[in-house]
mmCIF file as Biopython writes it, N, C-alpha, C and O atoms, coordinates in Angstrom:
data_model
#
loop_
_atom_site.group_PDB
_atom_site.id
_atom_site.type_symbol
_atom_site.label_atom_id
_atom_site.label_alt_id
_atom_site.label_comp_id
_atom_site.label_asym_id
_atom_site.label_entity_id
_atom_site.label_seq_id
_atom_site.pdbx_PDB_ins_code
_atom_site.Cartn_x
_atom_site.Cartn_y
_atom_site.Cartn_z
_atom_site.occupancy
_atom_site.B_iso_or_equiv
_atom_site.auth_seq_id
_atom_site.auth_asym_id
_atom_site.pdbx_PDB_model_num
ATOM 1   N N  . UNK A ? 1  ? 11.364 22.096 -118.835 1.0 0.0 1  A 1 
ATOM 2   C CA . UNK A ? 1  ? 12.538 21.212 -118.759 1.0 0.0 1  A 1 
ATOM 3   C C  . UNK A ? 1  ? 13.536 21.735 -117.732 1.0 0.0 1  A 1 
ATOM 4   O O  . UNK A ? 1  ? 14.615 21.142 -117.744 1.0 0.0 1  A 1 
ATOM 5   N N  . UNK A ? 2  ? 13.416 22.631 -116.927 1.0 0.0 2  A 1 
ATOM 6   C CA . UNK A ? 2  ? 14.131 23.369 -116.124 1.0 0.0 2  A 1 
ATOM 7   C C  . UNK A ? 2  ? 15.516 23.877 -116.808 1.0 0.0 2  A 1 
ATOM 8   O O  . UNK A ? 2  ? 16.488 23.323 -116.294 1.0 0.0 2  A 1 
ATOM 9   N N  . UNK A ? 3  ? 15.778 24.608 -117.632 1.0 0.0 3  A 1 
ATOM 10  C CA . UNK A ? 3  ? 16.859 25.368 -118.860 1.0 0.0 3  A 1 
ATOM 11  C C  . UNK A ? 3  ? 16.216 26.729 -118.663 1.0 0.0 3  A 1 
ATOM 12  O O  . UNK A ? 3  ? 16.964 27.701 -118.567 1.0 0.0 3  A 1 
ATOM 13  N N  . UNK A ? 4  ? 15.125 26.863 -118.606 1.0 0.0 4  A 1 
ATOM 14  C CA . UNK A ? 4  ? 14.832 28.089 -118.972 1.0 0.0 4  A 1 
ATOM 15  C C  . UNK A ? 4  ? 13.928 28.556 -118.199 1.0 0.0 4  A 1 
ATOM 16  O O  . UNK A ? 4  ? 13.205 27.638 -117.812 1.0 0.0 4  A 1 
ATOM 17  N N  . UNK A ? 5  ? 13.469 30.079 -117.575 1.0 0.0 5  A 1 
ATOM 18  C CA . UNK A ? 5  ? 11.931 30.394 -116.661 1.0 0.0 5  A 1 
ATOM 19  C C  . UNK A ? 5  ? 11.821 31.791 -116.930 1.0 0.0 5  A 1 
ATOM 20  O O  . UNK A ? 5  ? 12.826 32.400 -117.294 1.0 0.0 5  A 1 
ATOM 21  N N  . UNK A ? 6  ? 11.013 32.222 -116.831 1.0 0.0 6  A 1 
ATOM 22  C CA . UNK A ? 6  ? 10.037 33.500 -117.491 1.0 0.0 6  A 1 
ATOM 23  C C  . UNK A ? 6  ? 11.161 34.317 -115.669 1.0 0.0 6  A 1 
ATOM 24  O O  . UNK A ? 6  ? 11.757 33.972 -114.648 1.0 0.0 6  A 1 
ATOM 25  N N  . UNK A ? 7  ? 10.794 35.318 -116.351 1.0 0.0 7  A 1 
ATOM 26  C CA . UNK A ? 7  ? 11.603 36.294 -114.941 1.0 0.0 7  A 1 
ATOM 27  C C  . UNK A ? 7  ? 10.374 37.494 -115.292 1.0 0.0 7  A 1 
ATOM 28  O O  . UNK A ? 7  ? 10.314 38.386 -114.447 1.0 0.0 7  A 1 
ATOM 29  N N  . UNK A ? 8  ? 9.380  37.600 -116.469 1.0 0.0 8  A 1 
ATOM 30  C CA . UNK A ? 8  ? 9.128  38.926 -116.868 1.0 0.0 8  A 1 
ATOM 31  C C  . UNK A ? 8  ? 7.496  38.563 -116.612 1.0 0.0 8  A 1 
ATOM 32  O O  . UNK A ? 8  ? 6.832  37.729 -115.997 1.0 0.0 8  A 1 
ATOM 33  N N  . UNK A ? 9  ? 7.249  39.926 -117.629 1.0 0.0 9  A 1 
ATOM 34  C CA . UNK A ? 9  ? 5.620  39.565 -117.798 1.0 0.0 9  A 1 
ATOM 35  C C  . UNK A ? 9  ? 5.387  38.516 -119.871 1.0 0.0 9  A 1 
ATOM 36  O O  . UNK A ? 9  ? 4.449  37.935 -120.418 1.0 0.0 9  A 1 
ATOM 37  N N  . UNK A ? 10 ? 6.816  38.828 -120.261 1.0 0.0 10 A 1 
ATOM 38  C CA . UNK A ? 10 ? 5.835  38.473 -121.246 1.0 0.0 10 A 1 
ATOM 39  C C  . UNK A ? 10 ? 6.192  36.527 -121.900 1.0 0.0 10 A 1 
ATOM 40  O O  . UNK A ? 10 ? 7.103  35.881 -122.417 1.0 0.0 10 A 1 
ATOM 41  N N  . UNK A ? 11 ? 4.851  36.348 -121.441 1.0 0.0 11 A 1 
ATOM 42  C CA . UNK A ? 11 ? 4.349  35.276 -121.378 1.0 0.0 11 A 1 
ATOM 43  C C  . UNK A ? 11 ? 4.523  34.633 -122.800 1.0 0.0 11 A 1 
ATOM 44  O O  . UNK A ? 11 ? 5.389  33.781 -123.001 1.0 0.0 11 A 1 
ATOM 45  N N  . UNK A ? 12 ? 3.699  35.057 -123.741 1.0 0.0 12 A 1 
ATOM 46  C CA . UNK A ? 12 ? 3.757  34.978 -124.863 1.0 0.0 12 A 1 
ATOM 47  C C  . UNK A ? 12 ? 5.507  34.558 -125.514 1.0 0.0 12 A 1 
ATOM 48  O O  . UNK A ? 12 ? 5.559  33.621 -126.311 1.0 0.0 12 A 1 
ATOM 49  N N  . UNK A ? 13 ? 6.459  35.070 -125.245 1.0 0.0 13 A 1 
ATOM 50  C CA . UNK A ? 13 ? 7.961  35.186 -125.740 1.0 0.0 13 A 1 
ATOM 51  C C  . UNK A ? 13 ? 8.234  34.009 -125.160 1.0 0.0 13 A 1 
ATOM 52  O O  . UNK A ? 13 ? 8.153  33.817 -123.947 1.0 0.0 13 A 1 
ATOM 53  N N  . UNK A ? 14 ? 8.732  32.757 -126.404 1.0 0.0 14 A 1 
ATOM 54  C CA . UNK A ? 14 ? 9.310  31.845 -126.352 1.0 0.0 14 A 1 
ATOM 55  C C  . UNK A ? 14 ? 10.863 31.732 -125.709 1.0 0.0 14 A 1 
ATOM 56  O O  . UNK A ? 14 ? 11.897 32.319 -126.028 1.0 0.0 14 A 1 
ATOM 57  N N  . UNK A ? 15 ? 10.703 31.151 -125.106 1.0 0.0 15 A 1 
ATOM 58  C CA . UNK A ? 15 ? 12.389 31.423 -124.437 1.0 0.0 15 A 1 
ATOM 59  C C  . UNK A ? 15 ? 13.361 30.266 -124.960 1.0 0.0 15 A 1 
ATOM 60  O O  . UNK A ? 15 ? 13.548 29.078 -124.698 1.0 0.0 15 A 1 
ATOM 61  N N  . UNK A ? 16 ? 13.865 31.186 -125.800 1.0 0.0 16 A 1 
ATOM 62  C CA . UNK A ? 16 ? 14.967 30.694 -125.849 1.0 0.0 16 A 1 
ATOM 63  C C  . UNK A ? 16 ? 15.801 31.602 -126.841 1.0 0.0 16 A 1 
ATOM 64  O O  . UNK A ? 16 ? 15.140 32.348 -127.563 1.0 0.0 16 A 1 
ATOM 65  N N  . UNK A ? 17 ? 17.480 31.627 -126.983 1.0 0.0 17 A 1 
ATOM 66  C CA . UNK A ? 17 ? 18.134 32.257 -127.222 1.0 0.0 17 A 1 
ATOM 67  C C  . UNK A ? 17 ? 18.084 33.331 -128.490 1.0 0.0 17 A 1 
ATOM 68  O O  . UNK A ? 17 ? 18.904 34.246 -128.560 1.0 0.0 17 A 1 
ATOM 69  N N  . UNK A ? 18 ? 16.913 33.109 -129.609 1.0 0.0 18 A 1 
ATOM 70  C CA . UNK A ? 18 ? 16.674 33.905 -130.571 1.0 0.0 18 A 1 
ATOM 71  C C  . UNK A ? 18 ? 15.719 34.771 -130.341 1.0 0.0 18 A 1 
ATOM 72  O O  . UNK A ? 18 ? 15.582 35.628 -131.213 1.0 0.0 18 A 1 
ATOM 73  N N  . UNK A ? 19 ? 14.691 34.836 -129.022 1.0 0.0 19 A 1 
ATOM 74  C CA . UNK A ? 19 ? 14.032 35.196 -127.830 1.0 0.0 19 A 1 
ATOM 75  C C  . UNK A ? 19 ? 14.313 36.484 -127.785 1.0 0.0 19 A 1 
ATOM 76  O O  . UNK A ? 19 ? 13.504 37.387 -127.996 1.0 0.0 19 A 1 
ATOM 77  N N  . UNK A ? 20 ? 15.605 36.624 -127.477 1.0 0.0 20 A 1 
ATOM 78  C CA . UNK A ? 20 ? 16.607 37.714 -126.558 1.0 0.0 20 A 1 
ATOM 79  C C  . UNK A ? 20 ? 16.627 39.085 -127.748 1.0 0.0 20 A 1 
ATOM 80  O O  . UNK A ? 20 ? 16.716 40.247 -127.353 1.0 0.0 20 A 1 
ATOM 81  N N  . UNK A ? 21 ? 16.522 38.700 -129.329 1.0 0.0 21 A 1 
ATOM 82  C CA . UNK A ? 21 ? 16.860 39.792 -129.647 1.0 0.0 21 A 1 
ATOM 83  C C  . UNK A ? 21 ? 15.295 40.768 -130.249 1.0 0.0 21 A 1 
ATOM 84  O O  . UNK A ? 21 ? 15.165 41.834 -130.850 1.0 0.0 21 A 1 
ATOM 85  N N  . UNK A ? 22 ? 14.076 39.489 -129.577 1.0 0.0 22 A 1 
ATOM 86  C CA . UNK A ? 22 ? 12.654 40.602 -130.412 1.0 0.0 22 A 1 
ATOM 87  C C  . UNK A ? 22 ? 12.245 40.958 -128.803 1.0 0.0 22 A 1 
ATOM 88  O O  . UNK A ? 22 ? 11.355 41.799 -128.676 1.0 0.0 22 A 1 
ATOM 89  N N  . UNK A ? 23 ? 12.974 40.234 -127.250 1.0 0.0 23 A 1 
ATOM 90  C CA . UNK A ? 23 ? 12.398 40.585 -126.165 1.0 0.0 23 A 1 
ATOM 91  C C  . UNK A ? 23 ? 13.423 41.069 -125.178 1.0 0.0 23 A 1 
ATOM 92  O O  . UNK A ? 23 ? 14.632 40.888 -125.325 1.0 0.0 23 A 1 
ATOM 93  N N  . UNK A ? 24 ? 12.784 41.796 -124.003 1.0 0.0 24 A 1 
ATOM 94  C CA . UNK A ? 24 ? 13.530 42.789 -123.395 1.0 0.0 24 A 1 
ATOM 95  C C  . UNK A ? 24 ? 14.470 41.802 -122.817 1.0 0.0 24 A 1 
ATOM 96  O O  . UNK A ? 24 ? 14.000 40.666 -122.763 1.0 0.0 24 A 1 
ATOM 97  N N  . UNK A ? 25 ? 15.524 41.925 -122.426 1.0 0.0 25 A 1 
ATOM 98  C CA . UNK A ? 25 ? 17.035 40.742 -121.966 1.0 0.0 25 A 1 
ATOM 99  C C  . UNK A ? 25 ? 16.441 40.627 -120.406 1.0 0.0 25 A 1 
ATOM 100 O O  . UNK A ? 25 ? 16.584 39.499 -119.932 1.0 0.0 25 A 1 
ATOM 101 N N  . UNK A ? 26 ? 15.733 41.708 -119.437 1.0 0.0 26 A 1 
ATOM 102 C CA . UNK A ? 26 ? 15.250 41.341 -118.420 1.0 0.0 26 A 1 
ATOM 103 C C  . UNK A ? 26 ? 14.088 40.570 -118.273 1.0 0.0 26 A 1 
ATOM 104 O O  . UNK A ? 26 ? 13.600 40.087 -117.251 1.0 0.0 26 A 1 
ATOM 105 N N  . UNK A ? 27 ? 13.625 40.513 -119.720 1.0 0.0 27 A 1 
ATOM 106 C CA . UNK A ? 27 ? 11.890 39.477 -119.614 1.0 0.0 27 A 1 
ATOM 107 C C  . UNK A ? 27 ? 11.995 38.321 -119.609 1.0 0.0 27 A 1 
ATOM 108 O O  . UNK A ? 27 ? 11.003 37.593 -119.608 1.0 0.0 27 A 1 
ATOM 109 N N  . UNK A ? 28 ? 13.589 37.728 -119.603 1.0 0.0 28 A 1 
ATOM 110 C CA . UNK A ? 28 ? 13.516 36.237 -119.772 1.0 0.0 28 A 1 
ATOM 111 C C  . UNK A ? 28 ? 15.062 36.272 -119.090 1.0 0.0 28 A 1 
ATOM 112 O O  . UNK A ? 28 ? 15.799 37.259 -119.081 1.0 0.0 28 A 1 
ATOM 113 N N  . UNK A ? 29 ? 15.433 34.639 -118.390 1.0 0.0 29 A 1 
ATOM 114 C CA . UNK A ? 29 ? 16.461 34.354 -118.186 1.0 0.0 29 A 1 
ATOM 115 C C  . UNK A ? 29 ? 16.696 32.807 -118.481 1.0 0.0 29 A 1 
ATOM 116 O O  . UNK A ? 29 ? 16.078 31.840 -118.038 1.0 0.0 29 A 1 
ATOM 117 N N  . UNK A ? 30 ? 18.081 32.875 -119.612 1.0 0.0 30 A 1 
ATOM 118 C CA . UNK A ? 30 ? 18.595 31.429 -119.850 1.0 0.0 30 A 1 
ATOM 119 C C  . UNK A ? 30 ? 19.280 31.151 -119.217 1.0 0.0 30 A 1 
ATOM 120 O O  . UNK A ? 30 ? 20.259 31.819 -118.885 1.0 0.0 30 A 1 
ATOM 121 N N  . UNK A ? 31 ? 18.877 29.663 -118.700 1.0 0.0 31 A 1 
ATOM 122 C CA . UNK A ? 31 ? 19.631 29.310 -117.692 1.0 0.0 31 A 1 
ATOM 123 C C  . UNK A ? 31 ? 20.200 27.701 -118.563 1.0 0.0 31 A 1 
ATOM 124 O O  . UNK A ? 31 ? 19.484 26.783 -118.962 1.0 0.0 31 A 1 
ATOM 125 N N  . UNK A ? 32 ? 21.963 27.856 -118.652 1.0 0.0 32 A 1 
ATOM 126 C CA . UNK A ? 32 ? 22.099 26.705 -119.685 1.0 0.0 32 A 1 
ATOM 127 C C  . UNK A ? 32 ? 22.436 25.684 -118.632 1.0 0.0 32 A 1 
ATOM 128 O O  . UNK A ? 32 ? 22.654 24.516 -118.952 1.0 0.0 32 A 1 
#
């Protein structure tokens, strides 16, 4: 939906904001 894009390796980690606290803060970036 273009909100959100992987920056990392892990693929698997759903992105989105409850995301952030089981994955590393550099493996993902929210973009609101």
């Amino acid at each position: 939906d273009g909100k959100s894009k992987v920056t990392g390796n892990l693929d698997d980690c759903v992105l989105c904001r409850a995301c952030e606290t089981s994955c590393p803060e550099n493996a993902i970036e929210i973009i609101e």
